[in-house]
ZAMARGU-4260 file (C-alpha; in steps of 0.2 Angstrom, whole numbers, plus 5000, padded with zeros to 4 digits):
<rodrens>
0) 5781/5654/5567 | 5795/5647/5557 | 5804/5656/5544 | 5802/5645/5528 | 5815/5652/5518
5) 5828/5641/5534 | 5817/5625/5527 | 5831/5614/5513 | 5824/5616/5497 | 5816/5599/5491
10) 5821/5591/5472 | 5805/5598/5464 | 5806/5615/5470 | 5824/5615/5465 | 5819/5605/5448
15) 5804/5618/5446 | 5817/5633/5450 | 5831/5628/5435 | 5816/5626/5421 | 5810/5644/5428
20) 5827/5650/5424 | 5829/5640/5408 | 5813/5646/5401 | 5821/5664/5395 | 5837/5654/5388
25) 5855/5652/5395 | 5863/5668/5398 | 5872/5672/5382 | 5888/5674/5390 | 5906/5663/5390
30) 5902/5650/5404 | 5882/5650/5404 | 5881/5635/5415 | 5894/5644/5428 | 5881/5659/5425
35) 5864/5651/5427 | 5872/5641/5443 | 5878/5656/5450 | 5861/5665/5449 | 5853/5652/5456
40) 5865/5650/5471 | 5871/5633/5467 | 5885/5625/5462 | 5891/5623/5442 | 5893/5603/5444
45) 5876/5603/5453 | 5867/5609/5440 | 5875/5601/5426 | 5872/5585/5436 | 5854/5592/5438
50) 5849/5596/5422 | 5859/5578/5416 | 5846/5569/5428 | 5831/5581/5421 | 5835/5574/5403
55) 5837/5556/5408 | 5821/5556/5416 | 5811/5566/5403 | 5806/5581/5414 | 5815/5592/5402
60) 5817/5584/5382 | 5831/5594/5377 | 5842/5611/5379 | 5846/5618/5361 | 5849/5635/5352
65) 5834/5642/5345 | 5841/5655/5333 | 5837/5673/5324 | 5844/5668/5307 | 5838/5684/5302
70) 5851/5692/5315 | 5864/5681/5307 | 5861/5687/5289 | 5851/5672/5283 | 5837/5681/5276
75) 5829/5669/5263 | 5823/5655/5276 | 5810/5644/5267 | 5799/5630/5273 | 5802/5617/5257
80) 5786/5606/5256 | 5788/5589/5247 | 5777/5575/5240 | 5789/5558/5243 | 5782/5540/5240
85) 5777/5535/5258 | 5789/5520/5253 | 5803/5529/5256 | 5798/5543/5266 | 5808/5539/5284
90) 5824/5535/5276 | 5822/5552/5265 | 5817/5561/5281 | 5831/5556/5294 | 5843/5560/5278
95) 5839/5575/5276 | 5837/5580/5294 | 5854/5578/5295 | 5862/5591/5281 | 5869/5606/5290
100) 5856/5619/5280 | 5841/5609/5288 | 5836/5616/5304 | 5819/5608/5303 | 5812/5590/5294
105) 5796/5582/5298 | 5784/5571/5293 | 5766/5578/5291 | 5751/5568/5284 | 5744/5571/5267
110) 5727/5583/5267 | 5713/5584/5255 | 5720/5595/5241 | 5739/5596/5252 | 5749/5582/5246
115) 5763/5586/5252 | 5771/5576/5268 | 5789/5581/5271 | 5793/5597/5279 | 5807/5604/5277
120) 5816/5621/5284 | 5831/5628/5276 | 5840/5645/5279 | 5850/5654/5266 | 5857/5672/5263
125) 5850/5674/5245 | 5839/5668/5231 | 5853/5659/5223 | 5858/5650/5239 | 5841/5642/5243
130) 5841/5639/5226 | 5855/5627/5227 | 5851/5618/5243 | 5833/5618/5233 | 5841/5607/5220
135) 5852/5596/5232 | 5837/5592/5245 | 5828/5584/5226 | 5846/5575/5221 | 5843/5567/5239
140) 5827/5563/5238 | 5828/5554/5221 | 5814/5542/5213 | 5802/5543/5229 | 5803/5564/5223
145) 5783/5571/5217 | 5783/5587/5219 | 5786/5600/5229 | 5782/5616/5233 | 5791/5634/5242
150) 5783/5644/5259 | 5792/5659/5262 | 5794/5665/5278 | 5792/5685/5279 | 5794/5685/5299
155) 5798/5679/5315 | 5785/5671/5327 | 5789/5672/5342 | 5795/5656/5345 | 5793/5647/5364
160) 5791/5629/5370 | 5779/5626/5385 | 5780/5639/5399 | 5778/5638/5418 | 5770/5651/5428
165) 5779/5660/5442 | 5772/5655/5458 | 5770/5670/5471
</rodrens>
Protein backbone atom coordinates (compact mmCIF):
# COMPACT_ATOMS: atom_id res chain seq x y z
CA UNK A 1 0.00 0.00 0.00
CA UNK A 2 1.40 3.27 -0.93
CA UNK A 3 1.30 6.42 1.18
CA UNK A 4 -0.50 9.05 -0.88
CA UNK A 5 0.59 11.96 0.87
CA UNK A 6 4.50 10.88 -1.04
CA UNK A 7 2.38 11.24 -4.43
CA UNK A 8 3.42 15.24 -6.14
CA UNK A 9 0.57 17.28 -5.91
CA UNK A 10 -1.10 17.79 -9.54
CA UNK A 11 -2.15 21.49 -10.74
CA UNK A 12 -5.69 21.07 -9.89
CA UNK A 13 -5.28 19.81 -6.47
CA UNK A 14 -2.78 22.68 -5.94
CA UNK A 15 -5.28 25.13 -7.90
CA UNK A 16 -8.28 23.79 -5.79
CA UNK A 17 -5.97 24.11 -2.50
CA UNK A 18 -5.03 28.14 -2.92
CA UNK A 19 -9.02 28.94 -3.66
CA UNK A 20 -9.79 26.83 -0.46
CA UNK A 21 -7.41 29.28 1.21
CA UNK A 22 -8.61 32.40 -0.49
CA UNK A 23 -12.23 31.68 0.12
CA UNK A 24 -11.85 33.15 3.99
CA UNK A 25 -9.72 36.27 2.61
CA UNK A 26 -5.96 36.97 2.68
CA UNK A 27 -4.52 37.03 5.93
CA UNK A 28 -4.81 40.66 7.10
CA UNK A 29 -1.33 40.92 8.06
CA UNK A 30 1.94 43.05 6.40
CA UNK A 31 3.02 40.42 3.63
CA UNK A 32 -0.38 38.27 2.86
CA UNK A 33 0.90 36.72 -0.13
CA UNK A 34 4.26 35.68 1.89
CA UNK A 35 1.59 34.59 4.58
CA UNK A 36 -0.89 32.63 2.56
CA UNK A 37 2.20 30.90 0.72
CA UNK A 38 3.81 29.98 3.85
CA UNK A 39 0.59 28.21 5.14
CA UNK A 40 0.19 26.50 2.28
CA UNK A 41 3.95 25.29 2.08
CA UNK A 42 4.86 26.89 -1.09
CA UNK A 43 6.87 29.27 -2.17
CA UNK A 44 5.77 33.25 -2.27
CA UNK A 45 6.78 33.54 -6.28
CA UNK A 46 4.80 30.33 -6.85
CA UNK A 47 1.88 31.53 -5.71
CA UNK A 48 1.84 34.71 -7.03
CA UNK A 49 2.87 33.16 -10.30
CA UNK A 50 -0.08 30.73 -9.46
CA UNK A 51 -2.80 32.85 -8.75
CA UNK A 52 -1.39 35.30 -12.00
CA UNK A 53 -2.07 32.18 -14.27
CA UNK A 54 -5.56 31.39 -12.16
CA UNK A 55 -6.72 35.02 -13.49
CA UNK A 56 -5.52 34.85 -17.02
CA UNK A 57 -7.26 31.75 -17.34
CA UNK A 58 -10.47 32.66 -15.61
CA UNK A 59 -10.50 29.99 -12.84
CA UNK A 60 -10.58 32.84 -10.38
CA UNK A 61 -12.09 36.49 -11.85
CA UNK A 62 -10.67 38.64 -9.35
CA UNK A 63 -8.94 39.15 -5.78
CA UNK A 64 -10.36 42.51 -4.08
CA UNK A 65 -11.16 44.00 -0.62
CA UNK A 66 -14.58 43.48 0.39
CA UNK A 67 -14.86 45.89 3.13
CA UNK A 68 -16.84 46.65 6.56
CA UNK A 69 -17.54 50.41 5.86
CA UNK A 70 -19.38 50.37 8.98
CA UNK A 71 -15.91 49.42 10.94
CA UNK A 72 -14.28 52.27 9.12
CA UNK A 73 -16.85 54.85 10.31
CA UNK A 74 -18.89 55.07 7.08
CA UNK A 75 -22.31 54.66 8.56
CA UNK A 76 -24.59 56.24 6.02
CA UNK A 77 -23.93 53.66 3.02
CA UNK A 78 -26.89 54.07 0.38
CA UNK A 79 -27.81 52.23 -2.70
CA UNK A 80 -28.74 55.39 -5.19
CA UNK A 81 -31.35 54.22 -7.70
CA UNK A 82 -31.57 56.27 -10.97
CA UNK A 83 -33.84 56.44 -14.03
CA UNK A 84 -31.23 57.60 -17.00
CA UNK A 85 -32.23 57.79 -20.70
CA UNK A 86 -31.14 54.27 -22.01
CA UNK A 87 -29.18 56.70 -24.65
CA UNK A 88 -26.76 57.36 -22.45
CA UNK A 89 -26.78 54.95 -19.92
CA UNK A 90 -23.11 53.10 -20.49
CA UNK A 91 -21.30 56.03 -20.74
CA UNK A 92 -23.06 57.41 -17.51
CA UNK A 93 -22.46 53.96 -15.84
CA UNK A 94 -18.73 53.45 -16.59
CA UNK A 95 -18.33 57.29 -15.23
CA UNK A 96 -19.56 57.06 -12.36
CA UNK A 97 -18.20 53.61 -11.56
CA UNK A 98 -15.10 55.31 -11.49
CA UNK A 99 -15.55 58.12 -8.62
CA UNK A 100 -13.70 57.20 -5.56
CA UNK A 101 -17.28 57.14 -3.35
CA UNK A 102 -18.61 54.45 -5.65
CA UNK A 103 -18.00 51.10 -4.52
CA UNK A 104 -20.76 49.63 -6.68
CA UNK A 105 -22.52 50.90 -10.33
CA UNK A 106 -24.58 48.67 -12.44
CA UNK A 107 -26.97 48.40 -14.99
CA UNK A 108 -30.39 46.71 -14.04
CA UNK A 109 -33.46 46.48 -16.48
CA UNK A 110 -36.38 48.64 -15.91
CA UNK A 111 -39.61 46.51 -13.97
CA UNK A 112 -43.13 47.03 -14.17
CA UNK A 113 -43.73 49.99 -11.69
CA UNK A 114 -39.36 50.01 -10.93
CA UNK A 115 -37.92 52.45 -13.55
CA UNK A 116 -35.07 52.77 -12.24
CA UNK A 117 -31.96 51.17 -14.21
CA UNK A 118 -28.72 52.41 -12.63
CA UNK A 119 -27.50 51.28 -9.49
CA UNK A 120 -25.39 52.87 -7.52
CA UNK A 121 -23.66 52.24 -4.06
CA UNK A 122 -22.01 55.04 -2.20
CA UNK A 123 -20.54 55.28 1.34
CA UNK A 124 -20.48 58.29 3.49
CA UNK A 125 -19.94 59.16 7.36
CA UNK A 126 -23.20 61.34 7.71
CA UNK A 127 -26.28 62.73 6.20
CA UNK A 128 -24.75 65.78 4.86
CA UNK A 129 -21.92 63.71 3.17
CA UNK A 130 -24.17 61.34 1.00
CA UNK A 131 -26.06 64.38 0.47
CA UNK A 132 -23.36 65.91 -1.36
CA UNK A 133 -22.03 62.95 -3.33
CA UNK A 134 -26.13 62.67 -3.87
CA UNK A 135 -25.94 65.88 -5.73
CA UNK A 136 -22.50 65.27 -7.67
CA UNK A 137 -23.62 61.75 -9.02
CA UNK A 138 -26.89 64.11 -10.62
CA UNK A 139 -24.25 67.03 -11.87
CA UNK A 140 -22.77 63.85 -13.63
CA UNK A 141 -25.38 62.34 -14.91
CA UNK A 142 -26.82 65.61 -16.65
CA UNK A 143 -29.74 65.60 -19.28
CA UNK A 144 -30.08 61.61 -19.62
CA UNK A 145 -31.10 62.38 -15.44
CA UNK A 146 -35.10 61.15 -14.56
CA UNK A 147 -35.32 60.52 -11.31
CA UNK A 148 -34.12 58.86 -8.70
CA UNK A 149 -34.63 57.51 -5.72
CA UNK A 150 -32.46 56.55 -1.87
CA UNK A 151 -32.24 52.70 -0.34
CA UNK A 152 -30.73 52.83 2.87
CA UNK A 153 -28.82 50.18 4.19
CA UNK A 154 -29.45 49.33 7.99
CA UNK A 155 -27.10 46.12 7.82
CA UNK A 156 -24.43 44.00 6.82
CA UNK A 157 -25.33 40.79 4.79
CA UNK A 158 -23.01 38.58 4.98
CA UNK A 159 -21.31 39.05 1.91
CA UNK A 160 -19.44 35.74 -0.02
CA UNK A 161 -18.80 34.83 -3.68
CA UNK A 162 -19.13 31.13 -4.57
CA UNK A 163 -17.73 28.76 -2.03
CA UNK A 164 -16.07 25.24 -2.38
CA UNK A 165 -16.56 22.42 -0.17
CA UNK A 166 -13.78 21.03 1.84
CA UNK A 167 -13.15 17.46 0.54
CA UNK A 168 -12.51 14.82 3.36
Amino acid sequence: MSDSSLRPETHDALRRRIVLALQEGLPVTRHPYCDLARDLNLDEDDLLSQLRSMLDDGAIRRIGIVPNHYALGYTHNLMVVWDVDERHLAGIGDELGQLPFVSHCYQRPRRPGWTYNLFVMIHGKSDDEVDEKIQLLRQRIGAAYRCHTTLKSTRILKKTGLRLRQED
